[in-house]
N, C-alpha and C positions, 0 to 999 in steps of 0.2 A: 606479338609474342605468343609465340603457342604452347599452351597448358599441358604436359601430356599427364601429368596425375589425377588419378580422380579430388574431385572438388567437394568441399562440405559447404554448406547454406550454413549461414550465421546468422544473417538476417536476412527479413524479408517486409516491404512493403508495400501498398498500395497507396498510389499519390490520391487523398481526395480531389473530389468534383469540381472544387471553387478554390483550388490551389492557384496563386497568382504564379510566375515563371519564376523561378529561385535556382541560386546558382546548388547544385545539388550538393556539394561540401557543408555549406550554411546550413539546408535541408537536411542533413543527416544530423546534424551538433543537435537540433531538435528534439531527438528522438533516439537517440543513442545515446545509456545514460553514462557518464564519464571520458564519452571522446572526444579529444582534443583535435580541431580543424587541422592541425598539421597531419595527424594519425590516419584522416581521413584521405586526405589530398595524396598520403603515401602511399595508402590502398587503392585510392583512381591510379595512381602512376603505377603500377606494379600489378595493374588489369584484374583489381581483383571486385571492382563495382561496375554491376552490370543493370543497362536499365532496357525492359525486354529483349531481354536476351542478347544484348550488344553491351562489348566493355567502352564504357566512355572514362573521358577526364573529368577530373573535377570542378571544372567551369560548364560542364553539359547543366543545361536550364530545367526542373522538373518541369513535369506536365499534366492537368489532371489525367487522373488512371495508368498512370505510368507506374511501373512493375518493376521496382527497384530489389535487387539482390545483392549481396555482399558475401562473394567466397575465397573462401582460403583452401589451403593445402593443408589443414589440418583440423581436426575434427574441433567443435567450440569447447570450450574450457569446461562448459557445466556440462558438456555429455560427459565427461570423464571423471565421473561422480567414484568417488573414494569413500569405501565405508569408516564412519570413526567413533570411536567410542565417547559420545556426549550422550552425556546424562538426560533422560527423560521425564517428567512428571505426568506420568498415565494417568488419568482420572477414571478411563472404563476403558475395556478391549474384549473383544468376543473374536470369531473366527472372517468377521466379513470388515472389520473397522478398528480404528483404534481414536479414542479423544485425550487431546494432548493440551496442558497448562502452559502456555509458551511464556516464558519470561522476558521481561525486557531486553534489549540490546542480540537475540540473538536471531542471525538472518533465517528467514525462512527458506530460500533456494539460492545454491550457488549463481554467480552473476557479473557482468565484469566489474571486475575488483575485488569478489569474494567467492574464490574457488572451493574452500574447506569451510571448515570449523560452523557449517549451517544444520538447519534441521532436520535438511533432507538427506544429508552426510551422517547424522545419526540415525534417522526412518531406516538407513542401508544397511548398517550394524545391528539392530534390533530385530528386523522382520524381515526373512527373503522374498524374493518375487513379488515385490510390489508393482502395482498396474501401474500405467505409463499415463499421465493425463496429456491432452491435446496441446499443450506445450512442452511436452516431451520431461515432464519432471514427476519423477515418482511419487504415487499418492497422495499426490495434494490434489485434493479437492477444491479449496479454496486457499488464501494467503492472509497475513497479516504485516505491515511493516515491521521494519527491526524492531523500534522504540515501543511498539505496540503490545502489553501483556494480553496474554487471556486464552481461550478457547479455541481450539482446532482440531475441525474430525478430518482423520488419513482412512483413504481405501486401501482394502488388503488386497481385493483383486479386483478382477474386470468388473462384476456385476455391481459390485456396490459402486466402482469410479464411474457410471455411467449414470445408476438411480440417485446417488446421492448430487454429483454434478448437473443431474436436470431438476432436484429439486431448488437449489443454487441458484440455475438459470431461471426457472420458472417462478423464483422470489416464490417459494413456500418454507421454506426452511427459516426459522427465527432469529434471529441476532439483535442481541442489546447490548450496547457500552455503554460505560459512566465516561464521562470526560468533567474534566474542570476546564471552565471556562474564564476568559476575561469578563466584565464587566458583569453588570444587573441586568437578566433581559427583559423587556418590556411585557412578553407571556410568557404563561405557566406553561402552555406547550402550542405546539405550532408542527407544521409541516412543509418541507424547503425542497421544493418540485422544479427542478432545470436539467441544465445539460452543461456537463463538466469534461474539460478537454484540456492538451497539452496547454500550457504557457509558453508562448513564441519566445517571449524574452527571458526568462528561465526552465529551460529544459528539466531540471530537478521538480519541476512547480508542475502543478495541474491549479484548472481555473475556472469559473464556471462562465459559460459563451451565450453574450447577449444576443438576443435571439433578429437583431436588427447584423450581425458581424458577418456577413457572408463569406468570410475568407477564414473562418475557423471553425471545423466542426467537431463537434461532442457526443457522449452519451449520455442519453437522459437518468437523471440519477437523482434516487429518492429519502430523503432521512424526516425521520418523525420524531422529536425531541419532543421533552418533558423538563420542567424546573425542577429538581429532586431537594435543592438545600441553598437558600441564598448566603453568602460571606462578606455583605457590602460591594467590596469590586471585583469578587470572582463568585461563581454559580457553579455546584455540582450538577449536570446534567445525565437526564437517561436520554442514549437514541438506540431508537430503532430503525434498522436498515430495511427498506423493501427493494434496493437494489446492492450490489458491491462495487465500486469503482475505487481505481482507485486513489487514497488520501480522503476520499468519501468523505466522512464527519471534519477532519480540518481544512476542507476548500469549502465545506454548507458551514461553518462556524464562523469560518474569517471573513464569509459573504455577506453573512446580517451584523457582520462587525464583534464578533467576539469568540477569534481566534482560541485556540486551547492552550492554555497554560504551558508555558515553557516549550513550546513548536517552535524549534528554531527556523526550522524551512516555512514555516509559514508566519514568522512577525511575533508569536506570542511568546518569544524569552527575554523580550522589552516591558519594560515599566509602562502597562497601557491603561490600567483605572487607578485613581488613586489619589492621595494625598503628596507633598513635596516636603515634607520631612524625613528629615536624614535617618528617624527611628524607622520609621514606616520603609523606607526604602532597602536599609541595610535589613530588615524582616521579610520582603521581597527577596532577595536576594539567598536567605538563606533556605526559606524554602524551595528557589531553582537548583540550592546544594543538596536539598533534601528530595525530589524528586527531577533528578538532572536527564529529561525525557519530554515528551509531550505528555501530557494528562490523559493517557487515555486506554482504558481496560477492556477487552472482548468478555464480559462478565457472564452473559447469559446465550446457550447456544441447544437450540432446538432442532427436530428433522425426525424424517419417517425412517424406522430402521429399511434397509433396501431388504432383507431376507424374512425378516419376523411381518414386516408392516406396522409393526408397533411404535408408536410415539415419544420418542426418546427428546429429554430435555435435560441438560446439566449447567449446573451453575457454580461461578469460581470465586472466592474472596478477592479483596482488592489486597495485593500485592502491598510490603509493608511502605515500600517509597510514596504509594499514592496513597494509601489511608493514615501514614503520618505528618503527609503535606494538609488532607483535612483538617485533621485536628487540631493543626497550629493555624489554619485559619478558622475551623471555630470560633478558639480563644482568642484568636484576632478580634473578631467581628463582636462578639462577647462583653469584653473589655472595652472596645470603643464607644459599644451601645450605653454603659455604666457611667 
């Protein structure tokens, strides 16, 4: 079938080194978040997956180094970024940056499944000419998941999305979260040193890749926790990030076995420390009503200005969901001690 419209890239991948042969439809459900194997098989039928440079079907086997493409006849959803008027919480802004309080539940960048109503649909309303980062989304320097509150610095233009994105890369730049955690950890603090990669069997998941698994590889990825407040069966934790991946802090939590509170993608909105009383439980329960999220705040965020040089660091309160999930387990742990 011959194409005569120009074509837009959607996606693009490279097959790793130690990829076993996979029929490429299953290979994509992998890694493309929200599509459905029929969706895919429709795009092999309709030539629009291509692997170097040849349209195959959807039984074509990957191969390592294989140079998988997916185009269409129409530009991807998130390039067709719409300015909209959603509310901001600026915390500082000068002429080179802006630092933004993101609140829970809303998406950082449009994506399949969420075209509008993100942050970056707002960054577009707010500021003109925002620089373009290496994935093509304006002024984000870095990201946070939905459910994730807290800190995030935007480039205003080229120079700073470059200085501020290499301090990023170069892990100089600070970042500390609080998470509430499952269980009592065994240290006050500790440092959780691996390599973290998709989940074959859940594509929503990331995981961390034992180093014997030759058929899956990862980035190596760093977090440094500290015990800040023990509650019996859950612990307020600080980490500090020296790398960003991502799910980062809830794939190194649920790895030494205590997931973050109420992580529904990762196990922690189950009853996992605890007593088998029905008080105890329906108390559980209410505080996943009272912070109905994962546990987990971008609190403290640090970095060199790109213009001044100057040292800039800002810090956020925890958000009322997560500091009144605290407090009801304070008194939890309080009262049981009594």
């Amino acid at each position: 079938m011959e194409k005569n419209n120009p074509l837009f890239e959607h996606y693009s991948f490279f097959v790793d080194d130690g990829q076993s042969p996979l029929r490429i439809d299953k290979y994509l459900m992998n890694f493309i978040e929200n599509a459905t194997r029929s969706k895919i098989q429709e795009a092999a039928k309709n030539e629009s997956i291509y692997v170097n440079g040849i349209a195959v079907k959807s039984n074509y086997k990957v191969k390592p180094n294989d140079l998988i493409k997916i185009l269409f006849e129409h530009p991807p959803h998130e390039n067709l970024l719409v300015p909209e008027k959603i509310s901001l919480d600026i915390v500082y802004e000068d002429d080179d940056l802006v630092v933004i309080n993101k609140p829970a539940g809303l998406v950082v960048h449009p994506g399949h499944g969420n075209y509008s109503g993100t942050l970056v649909n707002g960054l577009l309303y707010h500021f003109k000419n925002l620089p373009i980062n290496s994935s093509k989304r304006p002024g984000l320097v870095h990201r946070l998941d939905k459910d994730t509150s807290g800190l995030l610095v935007v480039a205003k233009n080229d120079n700073s999305m470059v200085k501020l994105s290499s301090q990023f890369a170069k892990k100089t730049s600070k970042r500390e979260y609080l998470a509430l955690v499952w269980g009592d950890l065994k240290k006050d603090f500790d440092t959780i040193d691996n390599f973290i990669g998709r989940n074959p069997k859940n594509r929503l998941q990331n995981m961390v890749i034992s180093n014997d698994n030759n058929e899956l590889t990862g980035k190596r990825a760093i977090t440094n926790y500290e015990v800040i407040s023990r509650f019996n069966y859950v612990s307020l934790v600080k980490c500090i990030l020296d790398t960003g991946r991502t799910h980062q802090i809830r794939v190194h939590m649920k790895s030494i076995g205590h997931p973050l509170f109420n992580d529904e993608r990762y196990g922690g909105n189950k009853i996992l420390k605890g007593t088998t009383f029905t008080k105890y439980k329906q108390f559980v329960e209410n505080c996943f009503k009272v912070i109905p999220r994962q546990a987990l705040h971008a609190k403290t965020l640090g970095f060199v200005h790109p213009t001044t040089k100057k040292y800039l660091e800002f810090d956020s309160d925890l958000p009322n969901d997560f500091s009144s999930c605290i407090e009801k387990w304070k008194k939890y742990s309080l009262n049981s001690m009594n």
